[in-house]
C-alpha positions as YAML, in Angstrom:
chain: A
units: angstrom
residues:
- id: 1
  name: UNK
  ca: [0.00, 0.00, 0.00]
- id: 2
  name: UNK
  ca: [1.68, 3.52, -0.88]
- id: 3
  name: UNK
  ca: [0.25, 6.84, 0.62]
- id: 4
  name: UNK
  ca: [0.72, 9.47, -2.68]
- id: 5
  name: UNK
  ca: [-0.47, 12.07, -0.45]
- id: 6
  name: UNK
  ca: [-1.14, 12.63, 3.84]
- id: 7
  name: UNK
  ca: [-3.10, 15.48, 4.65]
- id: 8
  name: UNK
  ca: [-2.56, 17.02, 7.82]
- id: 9
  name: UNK
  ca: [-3.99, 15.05, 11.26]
- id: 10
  name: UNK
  ca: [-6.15, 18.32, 12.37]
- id: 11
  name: UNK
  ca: [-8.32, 17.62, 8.87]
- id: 12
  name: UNK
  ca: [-8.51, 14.22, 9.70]
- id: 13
  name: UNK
  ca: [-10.03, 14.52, 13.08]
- id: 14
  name: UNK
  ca: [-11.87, 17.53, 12.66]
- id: 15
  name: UNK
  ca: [-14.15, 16.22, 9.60]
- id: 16
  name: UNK
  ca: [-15.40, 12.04, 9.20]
- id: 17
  name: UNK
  ca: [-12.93, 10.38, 6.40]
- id: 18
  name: UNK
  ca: [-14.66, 8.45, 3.82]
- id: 19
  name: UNK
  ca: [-12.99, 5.50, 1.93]
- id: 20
  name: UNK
  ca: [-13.89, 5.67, -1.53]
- id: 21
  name: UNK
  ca: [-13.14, 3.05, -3.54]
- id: 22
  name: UNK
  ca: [-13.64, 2.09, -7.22]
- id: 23
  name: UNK
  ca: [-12.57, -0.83, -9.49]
- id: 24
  name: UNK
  ca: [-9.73, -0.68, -11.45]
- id: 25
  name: UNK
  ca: [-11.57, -2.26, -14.69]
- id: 26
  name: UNK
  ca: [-11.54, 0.65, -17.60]
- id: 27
  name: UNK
  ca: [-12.11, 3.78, -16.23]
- id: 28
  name: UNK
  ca: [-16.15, 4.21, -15.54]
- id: 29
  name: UNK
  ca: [-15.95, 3.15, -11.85]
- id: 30
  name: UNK
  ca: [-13.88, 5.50, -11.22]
- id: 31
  name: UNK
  ca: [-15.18, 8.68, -12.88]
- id: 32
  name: UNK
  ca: [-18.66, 7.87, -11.98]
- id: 33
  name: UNK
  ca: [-17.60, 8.04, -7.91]
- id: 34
  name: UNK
  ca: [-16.01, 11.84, -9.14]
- id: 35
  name: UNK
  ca: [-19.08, 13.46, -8.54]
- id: 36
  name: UNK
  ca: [-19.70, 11.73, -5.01]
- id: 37
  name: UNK
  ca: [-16.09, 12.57, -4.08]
- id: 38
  name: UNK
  ca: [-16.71, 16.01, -4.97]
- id: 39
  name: UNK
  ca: [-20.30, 15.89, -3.01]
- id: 40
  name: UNK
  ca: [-18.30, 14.40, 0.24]
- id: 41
  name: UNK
  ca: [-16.21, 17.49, -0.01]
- id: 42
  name: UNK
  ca: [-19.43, 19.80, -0.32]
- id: 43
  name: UNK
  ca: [-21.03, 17.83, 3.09]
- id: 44
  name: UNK
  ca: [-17.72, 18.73, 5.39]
- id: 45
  name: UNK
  ca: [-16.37, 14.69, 4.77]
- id: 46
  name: UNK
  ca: [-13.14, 14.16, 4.23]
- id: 47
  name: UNK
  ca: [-12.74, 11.32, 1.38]
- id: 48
  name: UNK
  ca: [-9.49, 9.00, 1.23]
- id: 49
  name: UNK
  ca: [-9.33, 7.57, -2.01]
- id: 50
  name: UNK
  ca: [-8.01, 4.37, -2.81]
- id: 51
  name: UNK
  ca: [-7.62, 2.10, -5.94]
- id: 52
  name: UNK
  ca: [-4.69, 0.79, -8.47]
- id: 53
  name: UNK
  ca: [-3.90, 1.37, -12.15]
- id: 54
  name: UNK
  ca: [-5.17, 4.03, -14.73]
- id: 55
  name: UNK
  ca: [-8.36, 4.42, -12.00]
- id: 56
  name: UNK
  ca: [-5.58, 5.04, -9.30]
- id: 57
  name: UNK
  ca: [-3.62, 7.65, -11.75]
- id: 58
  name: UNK
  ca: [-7.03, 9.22, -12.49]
- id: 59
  name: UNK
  ca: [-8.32, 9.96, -9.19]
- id: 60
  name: UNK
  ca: [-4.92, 11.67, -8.30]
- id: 61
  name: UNK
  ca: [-5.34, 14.12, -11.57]
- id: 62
  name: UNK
  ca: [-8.99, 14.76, -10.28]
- id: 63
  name: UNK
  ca: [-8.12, 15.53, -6.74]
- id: 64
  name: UNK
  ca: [-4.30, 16.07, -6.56]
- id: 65
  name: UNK
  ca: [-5.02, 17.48, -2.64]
- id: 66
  name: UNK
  ca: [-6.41, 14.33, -1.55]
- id: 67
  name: UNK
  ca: [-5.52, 11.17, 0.05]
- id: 68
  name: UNK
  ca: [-4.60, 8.64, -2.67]
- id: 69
  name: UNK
  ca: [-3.66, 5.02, -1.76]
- id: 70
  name: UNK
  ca: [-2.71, 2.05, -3.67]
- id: 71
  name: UNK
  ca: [-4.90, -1.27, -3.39]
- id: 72
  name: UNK
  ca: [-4.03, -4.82, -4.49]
- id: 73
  name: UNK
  ca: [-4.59, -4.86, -8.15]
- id: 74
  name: UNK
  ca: [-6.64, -7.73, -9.38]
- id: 75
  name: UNK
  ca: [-5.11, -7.05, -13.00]
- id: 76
  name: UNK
  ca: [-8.14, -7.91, -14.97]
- id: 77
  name: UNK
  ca: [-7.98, -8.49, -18.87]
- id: 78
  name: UNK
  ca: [-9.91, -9.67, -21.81]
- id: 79
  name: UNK
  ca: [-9.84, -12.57, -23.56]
- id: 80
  name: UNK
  ca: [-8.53, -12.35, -27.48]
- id: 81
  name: UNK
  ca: [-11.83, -13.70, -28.54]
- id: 82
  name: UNK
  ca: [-15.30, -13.13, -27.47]
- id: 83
  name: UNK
  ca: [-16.41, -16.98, -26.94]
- id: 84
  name: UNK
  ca: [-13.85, -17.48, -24.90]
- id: 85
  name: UNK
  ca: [-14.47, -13.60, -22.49]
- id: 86
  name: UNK
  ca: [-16.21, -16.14, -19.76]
- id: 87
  name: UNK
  ca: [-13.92, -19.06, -19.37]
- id: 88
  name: UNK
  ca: [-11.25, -16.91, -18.85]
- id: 89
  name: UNK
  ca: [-13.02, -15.09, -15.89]
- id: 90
  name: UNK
  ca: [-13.74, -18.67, -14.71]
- id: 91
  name: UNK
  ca: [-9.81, -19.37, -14.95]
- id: 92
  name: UNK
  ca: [-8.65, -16.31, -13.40]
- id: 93
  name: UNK
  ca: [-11.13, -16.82, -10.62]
- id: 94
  name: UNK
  ca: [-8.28, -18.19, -7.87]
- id: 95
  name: UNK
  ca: [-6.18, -15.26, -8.92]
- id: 96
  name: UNK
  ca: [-9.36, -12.66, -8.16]
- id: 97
  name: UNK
  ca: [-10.37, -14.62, -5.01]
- id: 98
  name: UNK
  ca: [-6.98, -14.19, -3.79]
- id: 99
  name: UNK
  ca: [-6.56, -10.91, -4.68]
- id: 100
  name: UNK
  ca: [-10.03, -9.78, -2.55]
- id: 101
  name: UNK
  ca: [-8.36, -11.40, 0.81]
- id: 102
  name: UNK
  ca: [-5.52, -9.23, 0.34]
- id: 103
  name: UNK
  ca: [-7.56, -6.35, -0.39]
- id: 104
  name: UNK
  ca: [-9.37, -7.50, 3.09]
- id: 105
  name: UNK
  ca: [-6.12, -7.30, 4.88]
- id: 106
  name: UNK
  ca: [-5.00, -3.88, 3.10]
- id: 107
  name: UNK
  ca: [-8.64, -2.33, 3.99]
- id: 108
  name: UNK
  ca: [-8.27, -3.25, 7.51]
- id: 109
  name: UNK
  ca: [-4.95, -1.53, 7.89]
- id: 110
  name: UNK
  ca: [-5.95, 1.86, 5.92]
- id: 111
  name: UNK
  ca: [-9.43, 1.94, 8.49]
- id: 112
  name: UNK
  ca: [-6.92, 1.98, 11.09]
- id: 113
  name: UNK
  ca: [-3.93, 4.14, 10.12]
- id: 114
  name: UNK
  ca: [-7.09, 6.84, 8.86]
- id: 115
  name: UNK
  ca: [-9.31, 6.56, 11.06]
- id: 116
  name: UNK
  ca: [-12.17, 5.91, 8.22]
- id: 117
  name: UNK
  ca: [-15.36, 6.55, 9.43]
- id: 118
  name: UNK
  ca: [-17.50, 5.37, 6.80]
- id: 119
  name: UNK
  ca: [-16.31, 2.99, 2.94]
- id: 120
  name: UNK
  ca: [-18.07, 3.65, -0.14]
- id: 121
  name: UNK
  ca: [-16.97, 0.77, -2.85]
- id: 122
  name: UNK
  ca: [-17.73, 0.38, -6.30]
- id: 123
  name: UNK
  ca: [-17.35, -2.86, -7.15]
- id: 124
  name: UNK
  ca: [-14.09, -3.71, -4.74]
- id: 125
  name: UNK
  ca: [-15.57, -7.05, -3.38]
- id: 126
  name: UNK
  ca: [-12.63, -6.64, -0.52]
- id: 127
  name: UNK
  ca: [-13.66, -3.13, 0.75]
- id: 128
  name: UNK
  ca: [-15.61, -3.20, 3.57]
- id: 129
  name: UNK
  ca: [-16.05, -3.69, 7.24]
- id: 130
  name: UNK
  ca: [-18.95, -4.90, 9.05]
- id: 131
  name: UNK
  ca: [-17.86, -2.25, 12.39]
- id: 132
  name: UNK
  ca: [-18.08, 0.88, 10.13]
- id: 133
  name: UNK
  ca: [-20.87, 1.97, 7.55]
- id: 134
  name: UNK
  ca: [-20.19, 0.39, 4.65]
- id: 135
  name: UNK
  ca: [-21.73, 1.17, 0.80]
- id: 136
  name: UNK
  ca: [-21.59, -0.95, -2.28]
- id: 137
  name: UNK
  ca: [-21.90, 1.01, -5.73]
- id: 138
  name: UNK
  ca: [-23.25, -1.31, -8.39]
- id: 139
  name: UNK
  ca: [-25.59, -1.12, -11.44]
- id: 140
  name: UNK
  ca: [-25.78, -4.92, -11.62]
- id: 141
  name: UNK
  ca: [-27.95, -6.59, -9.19]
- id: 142
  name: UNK
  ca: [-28.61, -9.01, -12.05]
- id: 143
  name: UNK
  ca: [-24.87, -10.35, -13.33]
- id: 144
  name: UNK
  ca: [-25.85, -11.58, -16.83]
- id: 145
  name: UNK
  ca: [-23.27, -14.23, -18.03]
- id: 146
  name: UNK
  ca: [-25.46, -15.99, -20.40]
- id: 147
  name: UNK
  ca: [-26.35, -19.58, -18.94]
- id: 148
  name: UNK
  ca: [-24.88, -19.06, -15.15]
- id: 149
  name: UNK
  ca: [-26.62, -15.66, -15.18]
- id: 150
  name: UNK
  ca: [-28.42, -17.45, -12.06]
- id: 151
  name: UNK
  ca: [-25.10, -18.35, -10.41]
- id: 152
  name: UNK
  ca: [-23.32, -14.83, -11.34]
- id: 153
  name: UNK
  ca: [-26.47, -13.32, -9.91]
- id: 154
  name: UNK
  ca: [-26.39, -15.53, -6.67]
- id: 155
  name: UNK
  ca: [-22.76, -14.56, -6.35]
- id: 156
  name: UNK
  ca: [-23.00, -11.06, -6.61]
- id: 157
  name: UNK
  ca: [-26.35, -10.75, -3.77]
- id: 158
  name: UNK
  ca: [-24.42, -12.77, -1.71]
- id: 159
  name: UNK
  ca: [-21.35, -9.88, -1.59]
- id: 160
  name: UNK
  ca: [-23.59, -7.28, -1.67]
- id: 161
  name: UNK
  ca: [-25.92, -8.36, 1.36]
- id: 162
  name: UNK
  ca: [-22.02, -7.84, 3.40]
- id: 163
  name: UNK
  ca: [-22.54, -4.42, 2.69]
- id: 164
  name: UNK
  ca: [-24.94, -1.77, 4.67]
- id: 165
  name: UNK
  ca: [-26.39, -0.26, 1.69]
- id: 166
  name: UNK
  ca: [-25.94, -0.78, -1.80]
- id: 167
  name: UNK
  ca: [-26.40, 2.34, -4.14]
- id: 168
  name: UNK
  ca: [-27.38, 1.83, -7.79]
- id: 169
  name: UNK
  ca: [-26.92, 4.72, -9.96]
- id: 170
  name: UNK
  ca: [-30.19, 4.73, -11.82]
- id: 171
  name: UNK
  ca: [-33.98, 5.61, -11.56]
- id: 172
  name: UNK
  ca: [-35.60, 2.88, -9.47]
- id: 173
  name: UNK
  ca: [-38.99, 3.14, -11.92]
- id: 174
  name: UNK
  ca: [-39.65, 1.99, -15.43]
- id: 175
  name: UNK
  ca: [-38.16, 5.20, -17.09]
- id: 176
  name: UNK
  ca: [-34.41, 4.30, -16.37]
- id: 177
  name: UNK
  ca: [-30.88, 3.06, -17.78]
- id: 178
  name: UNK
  ca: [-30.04, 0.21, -16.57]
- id: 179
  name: UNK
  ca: [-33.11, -1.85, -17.05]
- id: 180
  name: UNK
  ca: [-33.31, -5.95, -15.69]
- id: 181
  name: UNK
  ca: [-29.58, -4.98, -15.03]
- id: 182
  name: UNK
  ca: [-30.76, -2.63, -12.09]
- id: 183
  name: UNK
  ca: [-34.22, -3.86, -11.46]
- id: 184
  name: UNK
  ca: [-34.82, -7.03, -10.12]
- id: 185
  name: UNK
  ca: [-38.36, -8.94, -8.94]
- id: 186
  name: UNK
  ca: [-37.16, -9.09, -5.17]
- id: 187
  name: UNK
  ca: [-35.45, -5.86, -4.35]
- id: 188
  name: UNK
  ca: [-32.31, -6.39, -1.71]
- id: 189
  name: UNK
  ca: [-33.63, -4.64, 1.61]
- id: 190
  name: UNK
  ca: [-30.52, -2.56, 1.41]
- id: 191
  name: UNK
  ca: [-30.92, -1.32, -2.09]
- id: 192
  name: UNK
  ca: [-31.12, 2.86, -2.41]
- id: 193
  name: UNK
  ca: [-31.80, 4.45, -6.07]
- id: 194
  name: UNK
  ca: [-29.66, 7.57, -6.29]
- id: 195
  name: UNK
  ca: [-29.89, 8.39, -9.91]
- id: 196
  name: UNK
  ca: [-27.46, 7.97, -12.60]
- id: 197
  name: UNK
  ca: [-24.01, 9.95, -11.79]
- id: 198
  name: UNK
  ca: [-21.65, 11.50, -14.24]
- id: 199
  name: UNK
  ca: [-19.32, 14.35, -13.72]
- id: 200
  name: UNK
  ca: [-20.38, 16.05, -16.43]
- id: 201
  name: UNK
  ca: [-22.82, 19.62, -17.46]
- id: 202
  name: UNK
  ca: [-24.43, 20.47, -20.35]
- id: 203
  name: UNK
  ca: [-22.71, 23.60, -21.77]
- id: 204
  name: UNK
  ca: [-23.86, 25.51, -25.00]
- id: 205
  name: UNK
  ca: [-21.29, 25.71, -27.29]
- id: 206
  name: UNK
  ca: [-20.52, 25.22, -30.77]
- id: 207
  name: UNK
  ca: [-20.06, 21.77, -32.68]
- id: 208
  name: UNK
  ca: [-15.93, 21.37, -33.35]
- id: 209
  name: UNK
  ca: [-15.93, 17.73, -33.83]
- id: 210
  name: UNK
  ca: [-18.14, 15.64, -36.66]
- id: 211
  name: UNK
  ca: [-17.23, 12.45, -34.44]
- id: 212
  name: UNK
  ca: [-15.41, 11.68, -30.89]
- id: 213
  name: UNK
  ca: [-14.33, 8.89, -30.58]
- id: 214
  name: UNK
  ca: [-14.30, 7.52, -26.52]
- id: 215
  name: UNK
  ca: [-12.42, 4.59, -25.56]
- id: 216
  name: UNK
  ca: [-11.54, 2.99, -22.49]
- id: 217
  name: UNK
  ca: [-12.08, -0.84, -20.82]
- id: 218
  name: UNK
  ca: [-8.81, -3.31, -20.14]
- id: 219
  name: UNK
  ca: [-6.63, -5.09, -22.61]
- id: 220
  name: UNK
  ca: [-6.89, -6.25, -25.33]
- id: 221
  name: UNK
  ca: [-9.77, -5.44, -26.50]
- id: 222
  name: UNK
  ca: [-9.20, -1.11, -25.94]
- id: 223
  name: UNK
  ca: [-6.62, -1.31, -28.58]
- id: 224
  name: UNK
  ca: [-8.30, -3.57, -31.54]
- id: 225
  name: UNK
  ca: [-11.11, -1.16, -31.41]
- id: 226
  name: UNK
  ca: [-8.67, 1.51, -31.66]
- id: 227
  name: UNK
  ca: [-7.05, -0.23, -34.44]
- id: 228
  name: UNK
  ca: [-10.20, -0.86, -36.26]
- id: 229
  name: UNK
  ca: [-11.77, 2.73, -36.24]
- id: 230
  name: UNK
  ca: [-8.26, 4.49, -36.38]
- id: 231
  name: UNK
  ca: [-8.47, 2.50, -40.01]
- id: 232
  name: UNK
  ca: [-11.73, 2.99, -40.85]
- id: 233
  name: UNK
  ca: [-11.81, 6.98, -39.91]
- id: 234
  name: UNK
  ca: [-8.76, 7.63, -42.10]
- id: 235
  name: UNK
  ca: [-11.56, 8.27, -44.96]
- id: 236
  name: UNK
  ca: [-14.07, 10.28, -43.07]
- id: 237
  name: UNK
  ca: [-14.60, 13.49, -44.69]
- id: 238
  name: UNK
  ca: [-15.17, 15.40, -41.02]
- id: 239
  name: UNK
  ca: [-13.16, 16.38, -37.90]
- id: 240
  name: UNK
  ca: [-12.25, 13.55, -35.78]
- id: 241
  name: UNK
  ca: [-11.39, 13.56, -32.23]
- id: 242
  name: UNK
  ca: [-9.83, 10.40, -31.00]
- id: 243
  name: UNK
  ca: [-9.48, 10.00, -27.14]
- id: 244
  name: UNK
  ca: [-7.69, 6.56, -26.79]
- id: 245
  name: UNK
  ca: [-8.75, 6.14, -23.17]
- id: 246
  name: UNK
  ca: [-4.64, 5.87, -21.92]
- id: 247
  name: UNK
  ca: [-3.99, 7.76, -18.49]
- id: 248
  name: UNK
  ca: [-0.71, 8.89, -19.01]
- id: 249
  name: UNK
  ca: [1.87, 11.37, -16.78]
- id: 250
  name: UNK
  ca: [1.28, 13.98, -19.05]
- id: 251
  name: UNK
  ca: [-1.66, 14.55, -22.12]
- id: 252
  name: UNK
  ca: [-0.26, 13.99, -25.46]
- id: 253
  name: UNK
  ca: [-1.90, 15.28, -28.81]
- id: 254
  name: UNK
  ca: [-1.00, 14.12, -32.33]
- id: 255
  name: UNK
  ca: [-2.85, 15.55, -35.15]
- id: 256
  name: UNK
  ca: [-3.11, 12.83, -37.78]
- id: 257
  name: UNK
  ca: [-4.85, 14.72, -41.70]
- id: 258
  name: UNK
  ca: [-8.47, 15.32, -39.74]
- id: 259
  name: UNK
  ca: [-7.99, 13.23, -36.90]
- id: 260
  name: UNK
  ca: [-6.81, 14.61, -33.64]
- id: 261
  name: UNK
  ca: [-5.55, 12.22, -30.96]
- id: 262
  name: UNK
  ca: [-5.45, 12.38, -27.21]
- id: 263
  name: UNK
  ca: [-3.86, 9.62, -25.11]
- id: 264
  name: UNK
  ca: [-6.27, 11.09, -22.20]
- id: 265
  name: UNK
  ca: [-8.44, 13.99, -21.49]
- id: 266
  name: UNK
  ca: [-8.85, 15.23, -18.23]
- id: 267
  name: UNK
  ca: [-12.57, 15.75, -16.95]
- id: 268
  name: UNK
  ca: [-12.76, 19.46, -17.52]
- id: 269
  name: UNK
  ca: [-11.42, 18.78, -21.07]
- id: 270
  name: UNK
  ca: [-13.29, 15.63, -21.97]
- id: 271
  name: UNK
  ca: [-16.44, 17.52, -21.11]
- id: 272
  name: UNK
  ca: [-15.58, 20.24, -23.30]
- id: 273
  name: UNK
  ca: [-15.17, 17.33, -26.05]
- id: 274
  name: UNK
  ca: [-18.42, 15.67, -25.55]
- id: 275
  name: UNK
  ca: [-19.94, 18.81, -25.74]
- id: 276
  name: UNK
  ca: [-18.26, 20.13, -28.94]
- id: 277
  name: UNK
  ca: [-19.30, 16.86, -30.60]
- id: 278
  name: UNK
  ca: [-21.64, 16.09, -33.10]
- id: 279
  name: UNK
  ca: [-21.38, 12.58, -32.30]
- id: 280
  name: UNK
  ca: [-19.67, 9.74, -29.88]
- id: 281
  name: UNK
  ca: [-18.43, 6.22, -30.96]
- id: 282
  name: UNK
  ca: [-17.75, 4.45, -27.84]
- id: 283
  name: UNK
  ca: [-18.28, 1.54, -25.61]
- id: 284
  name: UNK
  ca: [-21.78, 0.45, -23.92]
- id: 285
  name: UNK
  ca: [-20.23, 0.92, -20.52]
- id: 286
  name: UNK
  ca: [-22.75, 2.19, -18.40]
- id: 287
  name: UNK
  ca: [-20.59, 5.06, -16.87]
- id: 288
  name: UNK
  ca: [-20.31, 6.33, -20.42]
- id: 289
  name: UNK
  ca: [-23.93, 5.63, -21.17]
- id: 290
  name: UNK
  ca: [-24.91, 8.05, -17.87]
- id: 291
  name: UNK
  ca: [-22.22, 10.76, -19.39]
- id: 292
  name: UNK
  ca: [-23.84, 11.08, -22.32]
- id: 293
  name: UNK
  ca: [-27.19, 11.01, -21.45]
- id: 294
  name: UNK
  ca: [-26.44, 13.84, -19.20]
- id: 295
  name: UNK
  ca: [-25.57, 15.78, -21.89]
- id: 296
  name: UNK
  ca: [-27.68, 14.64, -24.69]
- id: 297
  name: UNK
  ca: [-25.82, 13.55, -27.19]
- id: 298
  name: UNK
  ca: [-26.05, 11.34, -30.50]
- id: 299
  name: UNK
  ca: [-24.23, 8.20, -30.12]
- id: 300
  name: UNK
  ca: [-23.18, 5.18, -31.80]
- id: 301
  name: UNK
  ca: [-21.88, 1.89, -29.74]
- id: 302
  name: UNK
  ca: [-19.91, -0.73, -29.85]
- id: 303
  name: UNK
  ca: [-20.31, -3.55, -27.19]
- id: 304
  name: UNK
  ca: [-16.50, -5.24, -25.70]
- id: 305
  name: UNK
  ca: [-17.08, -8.60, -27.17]
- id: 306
  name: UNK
  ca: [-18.48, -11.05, -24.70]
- id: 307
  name: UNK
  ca: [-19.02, -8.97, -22.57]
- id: 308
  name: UNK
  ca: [-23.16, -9.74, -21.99]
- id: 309
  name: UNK
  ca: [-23.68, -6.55, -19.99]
- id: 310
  name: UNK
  ca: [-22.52, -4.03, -22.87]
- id: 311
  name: UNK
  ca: [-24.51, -6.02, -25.55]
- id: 312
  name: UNK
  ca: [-27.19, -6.01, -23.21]
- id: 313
  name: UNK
  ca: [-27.35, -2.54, -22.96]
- id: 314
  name: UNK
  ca: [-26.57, -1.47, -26.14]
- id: 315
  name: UNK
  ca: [-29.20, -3.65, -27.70]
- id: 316
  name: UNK
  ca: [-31.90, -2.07, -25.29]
- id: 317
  name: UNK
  ca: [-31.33, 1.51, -26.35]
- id: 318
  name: UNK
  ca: [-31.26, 0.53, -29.54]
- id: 319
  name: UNK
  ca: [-35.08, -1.10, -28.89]
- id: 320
  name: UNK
  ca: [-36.29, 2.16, -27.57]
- id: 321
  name: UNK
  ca: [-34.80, 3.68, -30.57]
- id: 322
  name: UNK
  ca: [-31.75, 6.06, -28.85]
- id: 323
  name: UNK
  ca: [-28.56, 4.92, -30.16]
- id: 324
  name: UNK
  ca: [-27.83, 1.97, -33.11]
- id: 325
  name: UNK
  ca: [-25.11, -0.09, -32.38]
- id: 326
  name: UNK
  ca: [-23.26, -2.89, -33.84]
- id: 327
  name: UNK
  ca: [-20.40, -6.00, -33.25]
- id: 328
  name: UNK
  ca: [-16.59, -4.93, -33.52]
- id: 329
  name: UNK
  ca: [-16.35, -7.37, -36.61]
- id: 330
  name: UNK
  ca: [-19.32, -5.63, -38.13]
- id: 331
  name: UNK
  ca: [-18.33, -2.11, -38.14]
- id: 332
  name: UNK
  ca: [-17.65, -0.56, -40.84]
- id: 333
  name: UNK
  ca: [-17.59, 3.48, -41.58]
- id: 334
  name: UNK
  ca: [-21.08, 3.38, -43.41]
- id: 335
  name: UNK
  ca: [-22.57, 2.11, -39.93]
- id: 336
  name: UNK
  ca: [-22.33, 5.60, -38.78]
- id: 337
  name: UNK
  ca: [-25.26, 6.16, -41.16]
- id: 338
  name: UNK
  ca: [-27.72, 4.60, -39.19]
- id: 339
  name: UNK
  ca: [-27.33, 7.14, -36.22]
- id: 340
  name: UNK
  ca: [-30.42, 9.39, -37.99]
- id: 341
  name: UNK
  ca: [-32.68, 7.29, -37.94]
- id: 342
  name: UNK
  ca: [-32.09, 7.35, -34.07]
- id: 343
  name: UNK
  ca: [-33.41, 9.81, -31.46]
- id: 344
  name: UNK
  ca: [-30.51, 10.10, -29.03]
- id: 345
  name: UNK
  ca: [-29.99, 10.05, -25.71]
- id: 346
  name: UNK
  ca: [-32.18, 11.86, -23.21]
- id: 347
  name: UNK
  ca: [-31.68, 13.02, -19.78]
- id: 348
  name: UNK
  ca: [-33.59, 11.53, -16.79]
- id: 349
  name: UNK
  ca: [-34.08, 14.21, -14.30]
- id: 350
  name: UNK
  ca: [-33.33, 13.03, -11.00]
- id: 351
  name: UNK
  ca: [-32.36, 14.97, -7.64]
- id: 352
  name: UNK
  ca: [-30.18, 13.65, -5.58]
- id: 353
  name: UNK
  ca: [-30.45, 14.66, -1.81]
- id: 354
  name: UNK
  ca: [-27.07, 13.96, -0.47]
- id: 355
  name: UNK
  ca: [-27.86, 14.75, 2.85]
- id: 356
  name: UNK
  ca: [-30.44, 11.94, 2.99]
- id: 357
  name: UNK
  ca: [-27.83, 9.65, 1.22]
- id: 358
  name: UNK
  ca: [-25.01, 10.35, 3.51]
- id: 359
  name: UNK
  ca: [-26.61, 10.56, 6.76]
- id: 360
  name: UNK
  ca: [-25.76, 6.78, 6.95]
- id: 361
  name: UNK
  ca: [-22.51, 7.69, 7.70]
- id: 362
  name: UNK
  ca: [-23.86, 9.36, 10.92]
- id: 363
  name: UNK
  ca: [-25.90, 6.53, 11.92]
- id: 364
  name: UNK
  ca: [-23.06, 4.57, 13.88]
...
């Protein structure tokens, strides 16, 4: 475990510190706890973040003044091909299970040596403590993996249920995002709707960019989509901007003919992309989904192969006729022509009391 940064002990014991916690697996758990972080700062808390990898290196760009500390890393990464995305999980599995006891261990030493009075994790199965108030942050209280979506499911309720409340960032009625991902038959008793989260506003400004492309998710499936729409962009008559989804020490541009290309963007600038952008080729991670559905934009996906939860979700906005989408073998440039006869994303208005939502961590 390495401290990055130690704030001073009178902060620490004059406000309640808040472990904060995302999953290192592409970059959405992390962003999507920026605006809580930020909300914990509003409400007097004093949040000690903690995670590994590009979500680690993120968090310490976002909030350079806080606490940042390194967890065990469980190292997650794609299989080559899609058939195979679920064995592979089912392989690693020792390696993940082992990795969660150490996270245990390291968890139980940062509560002590900061004092936490409360842990908010999203998705860090090893983050928590049954003494303090302790928050799970999912969208998935169904885990579809095709045939053991039962068994995924079970799994996941199980971990969960360890866990004082569990937050899911979306609508709890039949207008939301997330759909039989979010919303099951039998509700968990300590479920909480809060809304879906992204660190981003809506600003009015001109349209620089034809297309933005947004990457992001583990290896090594990030860099054949790159590869593939790097290739098949090279002929688009437009402005391009490519973000290839890299945290990096430092932001690097490259201007290739019409295509401009950012290893990262940091929030401030990213949002200033979206917002420029006519359209968004990305992912159907749900942390992206929420992001651009806050700000309303046209969008076209393209589901991680295997992975059930982004086809999932990508087929169902497609059904209620928001956003076409299509395999990474089956793009091809004139895909992008389907995106008219689409209606976009829309906002769901939602306010979020964070006062309600946080008094848990006044409770004990």
């Amino acid at each position: 475990m390495e401290a990055h940064i130690c704030l001073p002990l009178f902060l620490m014991t004059e406000s309640k510190n808040i472990l904060v916690a995302p999953l290192n697996w592409g970059l959405g758990h992390a962003t999507r706890c920026i605006p809580i972080i930020k909300a914990l700062i509003n409400h007097k808390f004093n949040p000690i973040l903690a995670s590994d990898g590009a979500a680690l290196q993120l968090l310490q760009k976002e909030f350079p003044k806080l606490t940042c500390l390194e967890l065990p890393t469980y190292n997650i990464t794609y299989a080559k091909k899609a058939k195979y995305f679920k064995y592979k999980l089912l392989k690693d599995a020792p390696k993940i299970l082992k990795t969660i006891s150490a996270e245990k261990k390291v968890t139980n030493k940062i509560i002590a040596d900061y004092h936490i009075n409360g842990i908010i994790s999203d998705n860090r199965f090893g983050v928590y403590a049954p003494e303090i108030p302790s928050v799970f942050i999912t969208h998935q209280l169904q885990v579809l993996s095709g045939n053991t979506t039962w068994f995924s499911t079970k799994i996941h309720k199980k971990i969960i249920n360890k866990f004082d409340e569990c937050w899911v960032p979306d609508a709890s009625g039949t207008k939301n995002l997330s759909g039989k991902l979010g919303h099951v038959e039998t509700p968990l008793t300590n479920l909480k709707y809060i809304g879906p989260l992204s660190r981003f506003e809506t600003k009015n400004t001109p349209i620089k960019y034809d297309i933005l492309v947004l990457l992001s998710g583990p290896e090594p499936q990030r860099s054949y989509l790159e590869t593939l729409l790097f290739k098949e962009l090279t002929t688009f008559k437009g402005s391009v901007l490519f973000v290839k989804g890299l945290v990096e020490n430092e932001i690097k541009k490259e201007v290739i003919n019409s295509i401009t290309v950012y290893n990262y963007l940091t929030s401030s600038l990213l949002e200033d992309a979206i917002n420029q952008s006519d359209l968004v080729i990305s992912r159907s991670g749900y942390t992206t989904i929420m992001d651009l559905v806050k700000l309303e934009k046209k969008a076209f996906f393209i589901p991680t192969p295997g992975q059930f939860e982004q086809e999932y979700l990508a087929e169902r906005l497609h059904n209620l006729g928001m956003t076409p989408f299509c395999t990474q073998e089956e793009f091809r440039l004139d895909k992008l022509q389907e995106v008219s006869k689409f209606k976009g994303l829309q906002e769901l208005n939602y306010e979020l009391n964070y006062n309600k939502l946080f008094s848990l961590f006044h409770a004990k």
